[in-house]
PyMOL Python script that loads the backbone (N, CA, C, O; Angstrom):
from pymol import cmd

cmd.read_pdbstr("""\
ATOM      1  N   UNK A   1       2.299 -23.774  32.439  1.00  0.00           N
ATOM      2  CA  UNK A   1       2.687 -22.996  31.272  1.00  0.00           C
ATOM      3  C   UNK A   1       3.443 -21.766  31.770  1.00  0.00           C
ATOM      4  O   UNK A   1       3.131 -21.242  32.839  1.00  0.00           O
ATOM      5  N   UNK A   2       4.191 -21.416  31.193  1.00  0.00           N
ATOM      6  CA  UNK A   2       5.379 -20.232  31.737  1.00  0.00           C
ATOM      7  C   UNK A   2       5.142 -19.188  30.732  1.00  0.00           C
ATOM      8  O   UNK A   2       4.839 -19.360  29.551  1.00  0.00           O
ATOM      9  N   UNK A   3       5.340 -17.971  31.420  1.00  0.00           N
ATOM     10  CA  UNK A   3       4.723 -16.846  30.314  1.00  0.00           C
ATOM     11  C   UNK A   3       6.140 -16.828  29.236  1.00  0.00           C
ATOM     12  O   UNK A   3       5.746 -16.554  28.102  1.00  0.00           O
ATOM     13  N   UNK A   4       7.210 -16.978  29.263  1.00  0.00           N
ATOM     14  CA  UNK A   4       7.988 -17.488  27.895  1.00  0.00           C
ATOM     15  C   UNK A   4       6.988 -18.252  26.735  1.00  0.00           C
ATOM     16  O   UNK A   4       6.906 -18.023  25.528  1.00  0.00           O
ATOM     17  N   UNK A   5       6.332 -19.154  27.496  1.00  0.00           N
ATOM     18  CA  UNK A   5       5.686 -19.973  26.420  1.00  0.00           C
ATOM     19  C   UNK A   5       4.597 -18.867  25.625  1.00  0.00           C
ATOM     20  O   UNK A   5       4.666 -18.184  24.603  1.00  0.00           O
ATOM     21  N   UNK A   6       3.597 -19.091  26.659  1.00  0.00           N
ATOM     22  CA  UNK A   6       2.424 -18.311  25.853  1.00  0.00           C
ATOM     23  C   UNK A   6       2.897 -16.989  25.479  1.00  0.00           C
ATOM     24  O   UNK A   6       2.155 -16.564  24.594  1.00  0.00           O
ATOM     25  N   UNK A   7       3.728 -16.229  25.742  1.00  0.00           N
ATOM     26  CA  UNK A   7       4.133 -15.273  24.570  1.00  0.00           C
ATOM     27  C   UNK A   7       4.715 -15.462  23.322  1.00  0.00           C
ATOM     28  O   UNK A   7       4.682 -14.755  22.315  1.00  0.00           O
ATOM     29  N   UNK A   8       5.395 -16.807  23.609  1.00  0.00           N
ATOM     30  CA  UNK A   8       5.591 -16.977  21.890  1.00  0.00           C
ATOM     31  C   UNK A   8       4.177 -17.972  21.371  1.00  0.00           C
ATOM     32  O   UNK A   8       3.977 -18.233  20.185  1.00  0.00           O
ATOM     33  N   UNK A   9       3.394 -18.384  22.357  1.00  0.00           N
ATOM     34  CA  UNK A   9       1.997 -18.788  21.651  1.00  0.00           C
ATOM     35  C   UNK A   9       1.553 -17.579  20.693  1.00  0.00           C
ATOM     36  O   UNK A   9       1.376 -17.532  19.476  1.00  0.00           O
ATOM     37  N   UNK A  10       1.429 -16.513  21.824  1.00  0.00           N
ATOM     38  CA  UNK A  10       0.592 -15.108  20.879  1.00  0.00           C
ATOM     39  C   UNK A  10       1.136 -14.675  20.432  1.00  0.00           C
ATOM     40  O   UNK A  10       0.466 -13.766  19.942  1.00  0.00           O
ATOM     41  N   UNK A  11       2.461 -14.543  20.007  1.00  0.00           N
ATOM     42  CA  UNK A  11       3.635 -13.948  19.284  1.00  0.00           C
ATOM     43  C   UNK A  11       3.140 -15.428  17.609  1.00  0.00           C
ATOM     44  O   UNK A  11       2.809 -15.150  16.456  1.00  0.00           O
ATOM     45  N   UNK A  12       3.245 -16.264  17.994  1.00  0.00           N
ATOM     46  CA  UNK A  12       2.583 -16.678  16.496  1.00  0.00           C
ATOM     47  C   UNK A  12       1.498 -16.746  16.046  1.00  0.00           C
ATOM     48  O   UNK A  12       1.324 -16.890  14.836  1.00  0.00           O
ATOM     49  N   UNK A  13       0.497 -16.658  16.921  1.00  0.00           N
ATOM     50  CA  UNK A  13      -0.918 -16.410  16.712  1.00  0.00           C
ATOM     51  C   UNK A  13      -0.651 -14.993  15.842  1.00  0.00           C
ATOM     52  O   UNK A  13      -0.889 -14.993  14.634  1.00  0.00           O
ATOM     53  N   UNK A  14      -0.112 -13.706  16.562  1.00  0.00           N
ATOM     54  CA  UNK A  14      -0.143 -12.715  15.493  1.00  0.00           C
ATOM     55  C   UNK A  14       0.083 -13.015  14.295  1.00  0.00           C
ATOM     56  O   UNK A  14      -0.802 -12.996  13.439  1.00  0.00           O
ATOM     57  N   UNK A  15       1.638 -13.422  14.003  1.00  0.00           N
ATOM     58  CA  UNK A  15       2.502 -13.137  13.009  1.00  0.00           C
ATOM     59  C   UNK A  15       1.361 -14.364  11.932  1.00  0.00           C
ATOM     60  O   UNK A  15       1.642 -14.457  10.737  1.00  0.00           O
ATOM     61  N   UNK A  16       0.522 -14.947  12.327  1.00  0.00           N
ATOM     62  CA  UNK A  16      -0.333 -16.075  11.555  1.00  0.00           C
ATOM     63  C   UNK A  16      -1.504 -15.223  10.996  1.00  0.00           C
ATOM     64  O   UNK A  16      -1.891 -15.171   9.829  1.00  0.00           O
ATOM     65  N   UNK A  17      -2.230 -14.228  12.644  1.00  0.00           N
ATOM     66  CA  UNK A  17      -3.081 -13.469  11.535  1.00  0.00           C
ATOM     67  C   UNK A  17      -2.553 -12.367  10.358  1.00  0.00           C
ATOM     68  O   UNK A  17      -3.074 -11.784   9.408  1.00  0.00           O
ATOM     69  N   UNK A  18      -1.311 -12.422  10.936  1.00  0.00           N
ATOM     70  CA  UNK A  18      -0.939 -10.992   9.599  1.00  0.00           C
ATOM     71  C   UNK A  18      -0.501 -11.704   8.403  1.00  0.00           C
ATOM     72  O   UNK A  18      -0.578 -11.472   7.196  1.00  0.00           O
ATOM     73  N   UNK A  19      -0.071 -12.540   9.038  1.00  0.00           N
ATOM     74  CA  UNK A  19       0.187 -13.545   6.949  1.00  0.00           C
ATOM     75  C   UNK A  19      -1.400 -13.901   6.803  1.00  0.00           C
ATOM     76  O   UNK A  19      -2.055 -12.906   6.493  1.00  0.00           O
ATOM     77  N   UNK A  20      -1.748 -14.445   6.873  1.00  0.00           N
ATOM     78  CA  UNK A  20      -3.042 -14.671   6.278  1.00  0.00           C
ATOM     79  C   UNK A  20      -4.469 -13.763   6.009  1.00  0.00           C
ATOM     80  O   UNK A  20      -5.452 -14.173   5.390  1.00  0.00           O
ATOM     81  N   UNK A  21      -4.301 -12.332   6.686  1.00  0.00           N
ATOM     82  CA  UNK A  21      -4.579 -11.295   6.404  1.00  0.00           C
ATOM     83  C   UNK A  21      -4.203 -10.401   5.566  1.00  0.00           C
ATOM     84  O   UNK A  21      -4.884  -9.434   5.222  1.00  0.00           O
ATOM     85  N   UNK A  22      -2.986 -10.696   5.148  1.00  0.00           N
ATOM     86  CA  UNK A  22      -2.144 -10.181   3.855  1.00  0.00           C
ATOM     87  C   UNK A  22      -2.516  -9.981   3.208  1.00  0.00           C
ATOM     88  O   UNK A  22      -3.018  -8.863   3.092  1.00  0.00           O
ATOM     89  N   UNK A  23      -2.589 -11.115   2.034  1.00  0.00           N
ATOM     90  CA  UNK A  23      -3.067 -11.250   0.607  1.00  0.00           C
ATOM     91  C   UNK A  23      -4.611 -10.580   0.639  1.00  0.00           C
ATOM     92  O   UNK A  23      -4.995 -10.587  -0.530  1.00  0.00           O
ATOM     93  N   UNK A  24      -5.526 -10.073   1.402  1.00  0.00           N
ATOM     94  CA  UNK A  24      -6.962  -9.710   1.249  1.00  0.00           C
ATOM     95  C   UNK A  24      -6.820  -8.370   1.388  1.00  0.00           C
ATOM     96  O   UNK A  24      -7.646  -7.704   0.764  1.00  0.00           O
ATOM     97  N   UNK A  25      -6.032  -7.796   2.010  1.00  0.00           N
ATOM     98  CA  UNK A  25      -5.539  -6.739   2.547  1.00  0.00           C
ATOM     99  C   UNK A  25      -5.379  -6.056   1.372  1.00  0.00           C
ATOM    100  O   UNK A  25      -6.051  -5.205   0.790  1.00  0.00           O
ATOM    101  N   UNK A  26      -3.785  -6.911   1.027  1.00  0.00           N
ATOM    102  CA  UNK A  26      -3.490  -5.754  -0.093  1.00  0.00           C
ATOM    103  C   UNK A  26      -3.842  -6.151  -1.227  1.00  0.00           C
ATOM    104  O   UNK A  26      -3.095  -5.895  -2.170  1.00  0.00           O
ATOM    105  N   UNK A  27      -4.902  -6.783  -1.426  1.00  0.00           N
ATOM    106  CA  UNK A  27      -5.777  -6.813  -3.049  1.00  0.00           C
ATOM    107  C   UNK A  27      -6.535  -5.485  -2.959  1.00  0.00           C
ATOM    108  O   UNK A  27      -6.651  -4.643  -3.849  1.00  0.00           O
ATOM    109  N   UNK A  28      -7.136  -5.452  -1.443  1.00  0.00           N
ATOM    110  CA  UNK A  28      -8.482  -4.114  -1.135  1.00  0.00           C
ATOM    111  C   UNK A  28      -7.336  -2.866  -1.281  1.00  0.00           C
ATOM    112  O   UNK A  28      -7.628  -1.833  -1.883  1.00  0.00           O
ATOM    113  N   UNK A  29      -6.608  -2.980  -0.946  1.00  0.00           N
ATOM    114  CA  UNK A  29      -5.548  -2.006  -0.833  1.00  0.00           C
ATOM    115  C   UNK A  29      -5.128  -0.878  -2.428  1.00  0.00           C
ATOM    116  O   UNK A  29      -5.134   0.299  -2.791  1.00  0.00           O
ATOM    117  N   UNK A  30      -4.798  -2.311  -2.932  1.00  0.00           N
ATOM    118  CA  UNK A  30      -4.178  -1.971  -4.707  1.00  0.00           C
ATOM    119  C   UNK A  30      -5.161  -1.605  -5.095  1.00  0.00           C
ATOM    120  O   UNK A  30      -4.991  -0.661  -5.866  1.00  0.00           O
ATOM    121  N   UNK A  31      -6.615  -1.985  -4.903  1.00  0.00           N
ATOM    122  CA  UNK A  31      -7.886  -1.675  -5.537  1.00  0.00           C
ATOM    123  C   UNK A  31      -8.572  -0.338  -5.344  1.00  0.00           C
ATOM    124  O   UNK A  31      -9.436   0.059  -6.126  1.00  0.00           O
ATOM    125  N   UNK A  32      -8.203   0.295  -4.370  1.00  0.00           N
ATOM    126  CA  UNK A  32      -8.893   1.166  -3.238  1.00  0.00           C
ATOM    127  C   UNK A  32      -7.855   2.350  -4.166  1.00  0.00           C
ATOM    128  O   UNK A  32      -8.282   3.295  -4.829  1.00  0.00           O
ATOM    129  N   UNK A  33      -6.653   2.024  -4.003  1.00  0.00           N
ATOM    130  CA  UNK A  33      -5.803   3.122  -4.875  1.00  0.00           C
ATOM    131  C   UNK A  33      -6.022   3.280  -6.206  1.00  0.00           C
ATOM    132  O   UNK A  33      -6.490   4.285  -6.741  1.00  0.00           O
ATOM    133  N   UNK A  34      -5.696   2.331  -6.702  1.00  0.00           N
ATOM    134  CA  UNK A  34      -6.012   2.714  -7.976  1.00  0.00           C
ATOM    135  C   UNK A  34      -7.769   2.882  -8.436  1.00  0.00           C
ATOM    136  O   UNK A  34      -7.890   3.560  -9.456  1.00  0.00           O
ATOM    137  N   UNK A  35      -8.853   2.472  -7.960  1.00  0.00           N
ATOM    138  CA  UNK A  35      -9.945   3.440  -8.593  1.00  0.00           C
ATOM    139  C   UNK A  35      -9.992   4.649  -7.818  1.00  0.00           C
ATOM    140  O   UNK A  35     -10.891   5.390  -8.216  1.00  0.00           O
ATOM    141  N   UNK A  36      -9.306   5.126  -6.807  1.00  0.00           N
ATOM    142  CA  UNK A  36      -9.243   6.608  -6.657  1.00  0.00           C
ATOM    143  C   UNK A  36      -8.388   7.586  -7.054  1.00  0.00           C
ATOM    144  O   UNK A  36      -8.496   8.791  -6.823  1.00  0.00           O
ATOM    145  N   UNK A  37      -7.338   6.895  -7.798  1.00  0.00           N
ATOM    146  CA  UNK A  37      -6.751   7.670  -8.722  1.00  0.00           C
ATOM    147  C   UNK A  37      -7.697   8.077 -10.002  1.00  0.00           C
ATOM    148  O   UNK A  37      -7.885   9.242 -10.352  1.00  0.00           O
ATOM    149  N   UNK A  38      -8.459   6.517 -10.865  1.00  0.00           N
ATOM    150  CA  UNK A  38      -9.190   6.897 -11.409  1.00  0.00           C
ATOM    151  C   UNK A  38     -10.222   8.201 -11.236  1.00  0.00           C
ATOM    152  O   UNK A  38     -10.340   9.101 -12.068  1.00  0.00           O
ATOM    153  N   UNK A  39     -11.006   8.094  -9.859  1.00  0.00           N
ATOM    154  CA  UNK A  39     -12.271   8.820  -9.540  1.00  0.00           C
ATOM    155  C   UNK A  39     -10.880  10.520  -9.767  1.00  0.00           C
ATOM    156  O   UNK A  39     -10.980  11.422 -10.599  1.00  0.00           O
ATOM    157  N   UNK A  40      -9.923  10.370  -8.830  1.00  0.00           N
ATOM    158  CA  UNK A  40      -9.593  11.907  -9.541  1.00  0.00           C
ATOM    159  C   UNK A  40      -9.403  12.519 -10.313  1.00  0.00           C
ATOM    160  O   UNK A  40      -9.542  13.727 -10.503  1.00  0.00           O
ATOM    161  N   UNK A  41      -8.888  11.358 -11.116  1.00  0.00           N
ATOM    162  CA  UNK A  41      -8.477  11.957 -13.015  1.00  0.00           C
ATOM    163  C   UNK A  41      -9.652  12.512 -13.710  1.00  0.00           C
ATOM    164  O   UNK A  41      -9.628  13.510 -14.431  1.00  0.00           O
ATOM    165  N   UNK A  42     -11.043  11.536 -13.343  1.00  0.00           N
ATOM    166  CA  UNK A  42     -12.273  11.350 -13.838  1.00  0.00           C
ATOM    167  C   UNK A  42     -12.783  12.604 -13.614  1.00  0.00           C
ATOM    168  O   UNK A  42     -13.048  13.516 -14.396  1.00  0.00           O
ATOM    169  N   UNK A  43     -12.929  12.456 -11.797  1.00  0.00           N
ATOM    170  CA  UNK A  43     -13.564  13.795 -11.276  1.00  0.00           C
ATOM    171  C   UNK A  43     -14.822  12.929 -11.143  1.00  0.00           C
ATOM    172  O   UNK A  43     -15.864  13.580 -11.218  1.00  0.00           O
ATOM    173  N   UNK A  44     -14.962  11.628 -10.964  1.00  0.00           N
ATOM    174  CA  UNK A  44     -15.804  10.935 -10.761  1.00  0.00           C
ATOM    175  C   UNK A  44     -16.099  10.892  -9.239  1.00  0.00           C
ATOM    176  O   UNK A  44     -15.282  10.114  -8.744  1.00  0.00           O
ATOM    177  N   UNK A  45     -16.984  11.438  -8.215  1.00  0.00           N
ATOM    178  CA  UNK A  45     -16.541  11.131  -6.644  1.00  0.00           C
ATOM    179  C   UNK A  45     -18.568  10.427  -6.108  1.00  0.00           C
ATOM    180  O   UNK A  45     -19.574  10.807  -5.509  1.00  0.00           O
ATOM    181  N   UNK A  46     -18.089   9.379  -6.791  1.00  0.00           N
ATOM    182  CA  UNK A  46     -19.250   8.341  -6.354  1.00  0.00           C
ATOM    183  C   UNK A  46     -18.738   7.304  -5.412  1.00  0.00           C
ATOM    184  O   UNK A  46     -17.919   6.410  -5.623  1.00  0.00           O
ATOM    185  N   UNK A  47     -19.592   7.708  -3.996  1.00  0.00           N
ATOM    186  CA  UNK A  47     -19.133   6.238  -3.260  1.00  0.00           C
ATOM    187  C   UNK A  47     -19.005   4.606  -3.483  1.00  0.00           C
ATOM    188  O   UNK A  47     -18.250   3.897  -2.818  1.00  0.00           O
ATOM    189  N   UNK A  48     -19.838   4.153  -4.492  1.00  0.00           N
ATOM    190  CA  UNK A  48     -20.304   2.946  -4.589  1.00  0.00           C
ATOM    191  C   UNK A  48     -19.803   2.945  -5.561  1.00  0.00           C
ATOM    192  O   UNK A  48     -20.675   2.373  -6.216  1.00  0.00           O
ATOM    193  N   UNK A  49     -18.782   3.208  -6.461  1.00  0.00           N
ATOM    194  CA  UNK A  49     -17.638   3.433  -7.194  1.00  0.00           C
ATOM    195  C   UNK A  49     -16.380   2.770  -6.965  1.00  0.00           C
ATOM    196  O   UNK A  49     -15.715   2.227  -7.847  1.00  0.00           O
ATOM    197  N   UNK A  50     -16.064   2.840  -5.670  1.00  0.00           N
ATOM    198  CA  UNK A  50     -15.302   2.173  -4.712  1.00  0.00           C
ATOM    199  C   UNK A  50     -15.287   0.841  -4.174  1.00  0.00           C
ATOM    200  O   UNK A  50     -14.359   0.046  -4.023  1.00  0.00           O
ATOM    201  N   UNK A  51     -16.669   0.759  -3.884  1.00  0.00           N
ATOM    202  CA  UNK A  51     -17.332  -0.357  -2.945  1.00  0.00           C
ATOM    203  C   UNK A  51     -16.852  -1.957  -3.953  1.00  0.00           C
ATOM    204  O   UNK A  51     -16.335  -2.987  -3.520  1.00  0.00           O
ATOM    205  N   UNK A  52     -17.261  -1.621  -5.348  1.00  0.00           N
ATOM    206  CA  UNK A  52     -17.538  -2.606  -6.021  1.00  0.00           C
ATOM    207  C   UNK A  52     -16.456  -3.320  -6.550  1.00  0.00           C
ATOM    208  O   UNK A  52     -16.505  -4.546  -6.446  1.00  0.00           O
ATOM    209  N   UNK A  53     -15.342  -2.728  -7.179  1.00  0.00           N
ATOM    210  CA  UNK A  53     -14.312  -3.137  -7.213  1.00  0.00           C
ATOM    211  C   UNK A  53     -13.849  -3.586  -6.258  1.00  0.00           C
ATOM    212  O   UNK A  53     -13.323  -4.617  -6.678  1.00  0.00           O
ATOM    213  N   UNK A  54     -13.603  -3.513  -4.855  1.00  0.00           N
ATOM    214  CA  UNK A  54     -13.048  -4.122  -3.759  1.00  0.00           C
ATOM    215  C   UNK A  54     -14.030  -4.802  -3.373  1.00  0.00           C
ATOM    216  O   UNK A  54     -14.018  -4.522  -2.175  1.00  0.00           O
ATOM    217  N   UNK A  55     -14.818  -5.447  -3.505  1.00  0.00           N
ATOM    218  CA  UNK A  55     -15.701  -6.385  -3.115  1.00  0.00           C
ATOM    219  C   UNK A  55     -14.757  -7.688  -4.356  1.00  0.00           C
ATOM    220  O   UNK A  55     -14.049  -8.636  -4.018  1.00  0.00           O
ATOM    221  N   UNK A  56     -15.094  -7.262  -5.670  1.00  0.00           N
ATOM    222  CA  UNK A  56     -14.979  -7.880  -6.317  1.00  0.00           C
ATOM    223  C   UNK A  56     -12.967  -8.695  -6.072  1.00  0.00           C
ATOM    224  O   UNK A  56     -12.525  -9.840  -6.160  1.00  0.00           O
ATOM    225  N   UNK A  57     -12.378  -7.442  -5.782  1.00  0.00           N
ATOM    226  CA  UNK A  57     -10.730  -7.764  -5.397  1.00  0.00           C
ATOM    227  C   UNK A  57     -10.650  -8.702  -4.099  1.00  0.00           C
ATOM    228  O   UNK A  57      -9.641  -9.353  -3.830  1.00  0.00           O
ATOM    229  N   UNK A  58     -11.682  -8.705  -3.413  1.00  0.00           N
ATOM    230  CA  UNK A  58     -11.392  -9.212  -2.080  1.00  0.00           C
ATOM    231  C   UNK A  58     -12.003 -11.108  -2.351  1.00  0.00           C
ATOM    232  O   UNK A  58     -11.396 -12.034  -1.813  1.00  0.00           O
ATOM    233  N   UNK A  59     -13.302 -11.350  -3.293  1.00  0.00           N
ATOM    234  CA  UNK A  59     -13.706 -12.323  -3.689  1.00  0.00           C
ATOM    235  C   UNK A  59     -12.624 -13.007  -4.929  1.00  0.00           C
ATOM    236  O   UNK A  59     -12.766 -14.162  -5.331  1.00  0.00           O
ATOM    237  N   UNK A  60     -11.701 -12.212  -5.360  1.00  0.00           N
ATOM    238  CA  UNK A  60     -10.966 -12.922  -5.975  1.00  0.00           C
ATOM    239  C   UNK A  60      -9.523 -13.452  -5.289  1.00  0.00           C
ATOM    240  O   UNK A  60      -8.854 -14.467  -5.481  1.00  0.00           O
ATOM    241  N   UNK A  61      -9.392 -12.539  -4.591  1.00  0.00           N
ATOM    242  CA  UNK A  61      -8.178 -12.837  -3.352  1.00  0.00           C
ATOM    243  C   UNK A  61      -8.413 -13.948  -2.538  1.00  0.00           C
ATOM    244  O   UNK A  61      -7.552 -14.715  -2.108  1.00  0.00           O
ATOM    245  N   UNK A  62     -10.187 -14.025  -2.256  1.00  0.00           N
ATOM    246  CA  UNK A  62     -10.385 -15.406  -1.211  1.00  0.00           C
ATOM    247  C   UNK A  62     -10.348 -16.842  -2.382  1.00  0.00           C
ATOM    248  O   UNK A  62     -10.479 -18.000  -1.988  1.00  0.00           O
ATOM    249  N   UNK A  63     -10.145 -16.457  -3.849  1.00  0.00           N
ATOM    250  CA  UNK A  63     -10.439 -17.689  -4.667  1.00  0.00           C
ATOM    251  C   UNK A  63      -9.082 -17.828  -4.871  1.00  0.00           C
ATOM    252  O   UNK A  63      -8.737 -18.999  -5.029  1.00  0.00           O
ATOM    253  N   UNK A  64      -8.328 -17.120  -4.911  1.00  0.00           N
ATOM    254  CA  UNK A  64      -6.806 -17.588  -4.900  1.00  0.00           C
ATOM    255  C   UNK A  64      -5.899 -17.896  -3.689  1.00  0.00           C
ATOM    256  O   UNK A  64      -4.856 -18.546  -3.751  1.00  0.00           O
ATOM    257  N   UNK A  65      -6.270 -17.514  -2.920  1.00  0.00           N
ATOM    258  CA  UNK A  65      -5.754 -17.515  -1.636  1.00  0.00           C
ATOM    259  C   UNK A  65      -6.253 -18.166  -0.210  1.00  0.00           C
ATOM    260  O   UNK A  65      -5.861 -18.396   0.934  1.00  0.00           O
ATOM    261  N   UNK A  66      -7.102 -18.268  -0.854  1.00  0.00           N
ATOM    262  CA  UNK A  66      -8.545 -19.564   0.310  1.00  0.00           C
ATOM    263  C   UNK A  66      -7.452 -20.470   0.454  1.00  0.00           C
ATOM    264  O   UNK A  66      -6.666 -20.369   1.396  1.00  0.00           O
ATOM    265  N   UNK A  67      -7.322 -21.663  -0.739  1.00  0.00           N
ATOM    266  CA  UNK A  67      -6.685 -23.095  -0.013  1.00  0.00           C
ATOM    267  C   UNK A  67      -5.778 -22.811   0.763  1.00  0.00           C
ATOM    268  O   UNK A  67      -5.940 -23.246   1.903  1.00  0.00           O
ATOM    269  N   UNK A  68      -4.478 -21.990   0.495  1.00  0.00           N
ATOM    270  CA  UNK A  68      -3.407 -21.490   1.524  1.00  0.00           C
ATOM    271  C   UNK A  68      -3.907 -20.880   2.522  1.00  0.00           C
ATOM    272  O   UNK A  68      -3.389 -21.277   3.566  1.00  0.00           O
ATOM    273  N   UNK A  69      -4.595 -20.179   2.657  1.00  0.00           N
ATOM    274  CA  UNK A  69      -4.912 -19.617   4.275  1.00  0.00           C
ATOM    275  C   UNK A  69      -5.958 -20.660   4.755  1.00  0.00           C
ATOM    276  O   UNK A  69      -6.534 -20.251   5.763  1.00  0.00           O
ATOM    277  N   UNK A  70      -6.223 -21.429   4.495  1.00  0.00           N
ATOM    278  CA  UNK A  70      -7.082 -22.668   5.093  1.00  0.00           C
ATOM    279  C   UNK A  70      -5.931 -23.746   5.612  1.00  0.00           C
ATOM    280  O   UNK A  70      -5.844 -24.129   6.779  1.00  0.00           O
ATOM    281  N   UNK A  71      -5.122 -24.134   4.597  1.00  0.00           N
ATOM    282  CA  UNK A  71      -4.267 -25.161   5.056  1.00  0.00           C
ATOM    283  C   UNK A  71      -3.074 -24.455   6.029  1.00  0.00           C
ATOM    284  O   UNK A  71      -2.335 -25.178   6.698  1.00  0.00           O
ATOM    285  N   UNK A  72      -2.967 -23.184   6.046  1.00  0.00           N
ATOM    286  CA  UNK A  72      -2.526 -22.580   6.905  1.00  0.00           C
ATOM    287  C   UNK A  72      -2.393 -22.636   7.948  1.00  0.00           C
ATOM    288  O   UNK A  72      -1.408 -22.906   8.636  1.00  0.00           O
ATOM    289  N   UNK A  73      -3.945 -22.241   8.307  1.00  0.00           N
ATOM    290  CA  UNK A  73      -4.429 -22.322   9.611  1.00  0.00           C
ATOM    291  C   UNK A  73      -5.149 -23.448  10.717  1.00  0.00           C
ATOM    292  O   UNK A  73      -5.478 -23.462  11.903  1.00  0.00           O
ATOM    293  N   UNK A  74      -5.174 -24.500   9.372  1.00  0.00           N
ATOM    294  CA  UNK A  74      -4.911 -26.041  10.085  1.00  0.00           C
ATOM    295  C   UNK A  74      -4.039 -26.443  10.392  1.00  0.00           C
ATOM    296  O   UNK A  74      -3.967 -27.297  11.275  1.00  0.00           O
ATOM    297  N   UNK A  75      -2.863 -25.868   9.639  1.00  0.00           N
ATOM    298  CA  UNK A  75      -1.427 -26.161  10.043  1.00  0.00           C
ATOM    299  C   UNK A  75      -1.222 -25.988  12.016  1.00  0.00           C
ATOM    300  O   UNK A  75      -0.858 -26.783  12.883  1.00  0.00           O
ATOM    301  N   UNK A  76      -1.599 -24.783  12.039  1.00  0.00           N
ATOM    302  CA  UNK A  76      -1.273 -23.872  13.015  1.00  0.00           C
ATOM    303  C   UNK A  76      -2.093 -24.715  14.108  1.00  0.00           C
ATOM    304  O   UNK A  76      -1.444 -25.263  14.999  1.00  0.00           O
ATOM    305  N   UNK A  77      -3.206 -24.819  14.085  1.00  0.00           N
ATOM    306  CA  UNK A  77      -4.664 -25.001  15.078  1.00  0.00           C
ATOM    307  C   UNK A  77      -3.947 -26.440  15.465  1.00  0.00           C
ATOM    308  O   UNK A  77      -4.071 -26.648  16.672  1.00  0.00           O
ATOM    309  N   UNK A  78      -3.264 -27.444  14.809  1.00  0.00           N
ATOM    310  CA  UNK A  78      -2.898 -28.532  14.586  1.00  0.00           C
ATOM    311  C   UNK A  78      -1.950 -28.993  15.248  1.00  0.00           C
ATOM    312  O   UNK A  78      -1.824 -30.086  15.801  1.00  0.00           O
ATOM    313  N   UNK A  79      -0.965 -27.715  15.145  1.00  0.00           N
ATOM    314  CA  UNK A  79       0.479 -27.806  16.047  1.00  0.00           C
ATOM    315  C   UNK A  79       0.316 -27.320  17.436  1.00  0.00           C
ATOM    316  O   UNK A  79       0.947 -27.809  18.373  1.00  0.00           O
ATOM    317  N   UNK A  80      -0.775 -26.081  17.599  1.00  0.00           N
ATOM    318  CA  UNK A  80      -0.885 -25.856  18.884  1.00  0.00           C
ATOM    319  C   UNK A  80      -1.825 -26.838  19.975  1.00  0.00           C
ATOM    320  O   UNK A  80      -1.703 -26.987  21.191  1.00  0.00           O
ATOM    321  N   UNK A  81      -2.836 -27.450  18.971  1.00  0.00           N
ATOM    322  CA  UNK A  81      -3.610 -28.392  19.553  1.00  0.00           C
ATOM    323  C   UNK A  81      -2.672 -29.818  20.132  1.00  0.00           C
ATOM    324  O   UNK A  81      -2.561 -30.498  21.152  1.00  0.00           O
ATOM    325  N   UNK A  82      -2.212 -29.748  18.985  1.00  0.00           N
ATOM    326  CA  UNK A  82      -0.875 -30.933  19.350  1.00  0.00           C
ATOM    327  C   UNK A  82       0.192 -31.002  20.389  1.00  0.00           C
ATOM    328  O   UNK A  82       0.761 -32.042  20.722  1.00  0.00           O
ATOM    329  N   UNK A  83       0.454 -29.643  20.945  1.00  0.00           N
ATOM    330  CA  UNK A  83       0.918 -29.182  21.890  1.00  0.00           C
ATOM    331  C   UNK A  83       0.956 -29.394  23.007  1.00  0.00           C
ATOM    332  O   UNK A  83       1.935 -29.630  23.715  1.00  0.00           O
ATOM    333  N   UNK A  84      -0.588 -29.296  23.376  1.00  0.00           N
ATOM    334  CA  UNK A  84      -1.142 -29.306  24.810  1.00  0.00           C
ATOM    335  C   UNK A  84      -0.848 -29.594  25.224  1.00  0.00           C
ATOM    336  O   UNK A  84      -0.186 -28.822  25.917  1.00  0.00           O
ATOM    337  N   UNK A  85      -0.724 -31.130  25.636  1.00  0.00           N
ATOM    338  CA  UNK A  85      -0.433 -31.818  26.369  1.00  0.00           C
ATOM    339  C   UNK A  85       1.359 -31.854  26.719  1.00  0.00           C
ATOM    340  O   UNK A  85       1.425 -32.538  27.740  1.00  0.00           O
ATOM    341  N   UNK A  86       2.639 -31.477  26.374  1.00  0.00           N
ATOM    342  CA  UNK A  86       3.251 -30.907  26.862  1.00  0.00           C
ATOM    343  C   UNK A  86       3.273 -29.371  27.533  1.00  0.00           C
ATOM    344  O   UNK A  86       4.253 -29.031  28.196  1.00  0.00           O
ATOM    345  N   UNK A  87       2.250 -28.546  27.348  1.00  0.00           N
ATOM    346  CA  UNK A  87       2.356 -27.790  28.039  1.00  0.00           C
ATOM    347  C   UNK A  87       1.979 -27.524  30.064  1.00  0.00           C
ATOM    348  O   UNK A  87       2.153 -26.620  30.881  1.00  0.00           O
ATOM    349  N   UNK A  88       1.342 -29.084  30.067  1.00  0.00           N
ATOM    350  CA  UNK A  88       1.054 -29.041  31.319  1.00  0.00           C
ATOM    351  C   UNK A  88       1.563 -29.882  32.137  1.00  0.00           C
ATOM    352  O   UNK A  88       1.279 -29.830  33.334  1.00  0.00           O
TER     353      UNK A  88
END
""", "prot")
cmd.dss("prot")
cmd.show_as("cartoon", "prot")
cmd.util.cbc("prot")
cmd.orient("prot")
């Protein structure tokens, strides 16, 4: 294996966890902002205020976004597994 190779191995290994880290990301993200805009308008500054909504954003992100980051990452595990054996 030639380090050309395995750097573009881990060069898609990243760019795989950041797409599929995405969509969970920025559900917690959009969620996290906007009830702390709320809590300031409110003047509401309860921790577990926070917590719950992004629990709830992150369980709806894995129900929409599960099958694609699953078939995703079989994709991936699939092609590199498939690989191997030219790499040696």
């Amino acid at each position: 294996m030639t380090s050309d190779l395995s750097l573009q191995l881990m060069s898609q290994m990243a760019w795989m966890a950041l797409a599929i880290s995405g969509p969970i990301l920025f559900f917690s993200l959009a969620i996290g902002i906007l009830v702390s805009v709320i809590q300031v308008v409110t003047q509401i500054q309860d921790a577990s205020l926070a917590f719950i909504p992004k629990l709830l954003a992150v369980f709806v992100a894995f129900l929409l976004f599960g099958p694609w980051m699953l078939k995703s990452l079989v994709n991936y595990a699939s092609s590199v597994i498939g690989s191997i054996p030219s790499l040696f």
